[in-house]
C-alpha positions, 0 to 999 in steps of 0.5 A: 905819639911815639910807637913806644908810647903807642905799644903800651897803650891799653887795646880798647884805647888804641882802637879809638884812637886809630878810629879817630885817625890820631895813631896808625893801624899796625902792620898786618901779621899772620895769626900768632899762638896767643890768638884765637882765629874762626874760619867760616864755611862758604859758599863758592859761586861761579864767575867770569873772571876768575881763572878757575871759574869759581869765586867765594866769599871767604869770613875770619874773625880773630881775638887774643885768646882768652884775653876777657876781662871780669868774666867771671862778674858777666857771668855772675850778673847773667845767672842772676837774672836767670835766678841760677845758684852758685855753681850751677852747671850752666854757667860753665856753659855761660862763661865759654860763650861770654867769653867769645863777647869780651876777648879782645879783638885782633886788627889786621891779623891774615891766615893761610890756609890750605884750599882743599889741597889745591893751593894756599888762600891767605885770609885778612887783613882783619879790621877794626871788628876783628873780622875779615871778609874776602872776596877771592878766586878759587885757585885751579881745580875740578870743581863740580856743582853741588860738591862740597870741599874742606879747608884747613888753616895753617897755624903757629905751633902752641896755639889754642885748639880749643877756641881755635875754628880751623877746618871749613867747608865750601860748597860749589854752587853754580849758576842754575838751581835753587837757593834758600836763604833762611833766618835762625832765631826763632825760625830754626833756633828756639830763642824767644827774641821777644822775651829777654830773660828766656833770649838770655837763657837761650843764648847763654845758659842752655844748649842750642834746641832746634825748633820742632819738625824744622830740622826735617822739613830742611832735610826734605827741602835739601832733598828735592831742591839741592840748594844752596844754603845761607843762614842770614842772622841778626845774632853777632857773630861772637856767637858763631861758634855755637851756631856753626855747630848748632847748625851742622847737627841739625840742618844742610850744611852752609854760610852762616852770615851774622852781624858785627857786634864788639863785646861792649855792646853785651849790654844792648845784646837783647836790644840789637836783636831787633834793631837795624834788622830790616835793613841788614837783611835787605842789603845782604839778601840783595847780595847774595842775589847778585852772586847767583842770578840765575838761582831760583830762592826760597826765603824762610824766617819768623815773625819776631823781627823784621823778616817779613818786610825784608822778604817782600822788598827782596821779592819786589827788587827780584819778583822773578827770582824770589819763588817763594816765602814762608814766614814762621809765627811765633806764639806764647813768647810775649803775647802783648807783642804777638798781638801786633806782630802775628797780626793780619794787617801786619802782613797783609802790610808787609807783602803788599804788591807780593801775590799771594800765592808767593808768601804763606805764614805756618806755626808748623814745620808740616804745614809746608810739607806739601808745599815743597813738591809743588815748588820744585 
């Protein structure tokens, strides 16, 4: 195809044509005013071949601004099944976070930006996903354990500031000390997974609500243990926006990590909540062991979804490293469901060969009060 060909091709179709190999991807370009870019905060790790010591993965995801088609029918279908009239005041709030799903994704887009006034970090190229994920070494600096940095992106004049996530902030996390990885859904964040209109109306329509007592006992865990915080979810990371600030109202500052998903699977959103998940959280849980080898981890999820099993497999590959688990069970979502997953045989079999003085299940926050002193 001639490159004017190309240029007019509609993006979806350009996508599947560069996916199938029969035109090229385009030349990478920094972040343009018509673009939407998010920069995520991280956490950065020591390491041996980096001259300043530090290394971090650094997360950009980029789109052309409110560039969605029919989102205006997405949310007249999703008020529908949540029973909302017309002119509802949630679905401002529907639209705003549909819109993150069906803006078109920018391949091979780069940023700079300004690392804590030490130097420029370009981000990117993004991929097919619109994202990009960059190892990279820090530039020179005094970093310290346990401090935390903000970072600026460098951005064209006239972009969109309101869709635009340009300031991170990283946290030095080094070599000893403790780590908590925990999930959001369910375990933090009142979703109600299991049930897809009340998921739909948690996700959508109503403002992110923080599970009871959860928001203190992360504050006391960050008191005695002063970890460094991951928040590993199975949720797409079009909802990133919502999830950052979700997270820093409520709980320790961190690196927020979610799943690929792309606008066309909007439909199967309730659907990829629960699919593939083990697997996902085994393979980044086993990730973030390696970046930080000598930290001693607390792993804290919920019983909607897979993370009892993937917990006990990253205990078995690291039972010396992995102190300890605690499982939230969920209850009066779907009891039909409940029945087999808060069930004991469901963990007596997912944390077999797992001592059980490692691994304890709680409905409430308080229950693991206690539990914090003795670990630390």
């Amino acid at each position: 195809m001639s490159n004017i060909v190309t240029k007019n091709l509609p993006p979806f179709l350009s996508r599947l044509l560069r996916k199938a190999r029969l035109i090229p991807s385009p030349p990478s370009l920094p972040v343009q005013k018509e673009d939407t870019v998010w920069i995520y905060d991280n956490i950065a790790y020591p390491s041996s071949t980096s001259p300043s010591g530090w290394t971090a993965e650094f997360i950009s995801a980029y789109f052309l601004a409110n560039s969605g088609k029919n989102v205006a029918a997405v949310v007249a279908d999703i008020s529908e099944k949540l029973g909302l009239g017309k002119g509802d005041e949630a679905e401002e709030r529907i639209a705003e976070r549909v819109q993150c799903f069906l803006d078109v994704i920018q391949e091979q887009r780069t940023v700079d930006i300004e690392f804590a006034g030490n130097g420029k970090i370009t981000l990117g190229p993004s991929g097919k996903g619109g994202i990009a994920i960059n190892q990279i070494n820090l530039p020179p600096g005094k970093y310290q354990d346990g401090e935390e940095l903000i970072s600026t992106a460098v951005l064209p004049e006239g972009i969109d500031m309101n869709t635009t996530i340009a300031t991170m902030k990283t946290r030095f996390a080094g070599k000893d000390g403790w780590a908590v990885v925990s999930d959001i859904d369910d375990t933090i964040k009142i979703s109600h997974v299991r049930d897809r209109i009340s998921l739909l109306r948690h996700t959508f329509a109503l403002d992110p609500l923080a599970v009871s007592s959860m928001p203190q006992l992360y504050a006391h865990l960050n008191t005695v243990l002063q970890p460094a915080w991951y928040y590993l979810s199975a949720s797409p990371y079009n909802l990133f926006p919502m999830l950052k600030e979700f997270v820093s109202e409520n709980y320790p500052q961190g690196q927020i990590l979610l799943r690929e998903m792309s606008w066309q699977e909007l439909e199967s959103f309730v659907i990829s909540l629960t699919v593939g998940t083990q697997k996902y959280k085994e393979r980044e849980l086993a990730r973030l062991v390696t970046q930080l080898p000598n930290r001693k981890w607390v792993l804290i999820g919920d019983s909607t979804q897979k993370d009892p099993e993937a917990y006990a497999t990253a205990y078995k590959a690291n039972p010396e490293k992995v102190k300890r688990i605690w499982i939230r069970v969920v209850k009066g979502v779907n009891e039909m469901e409940e029945k087999r997953l808060n069930s004991e045989e469901r963990f007596r079999a997912a944390f077999k060969g797992v001592p059980t003085e490692v691994w304890k299940t709680f409905s409430e926050a308080s229950e693991l009060e206690a539990l914090v002193g003795e670990i630390s």
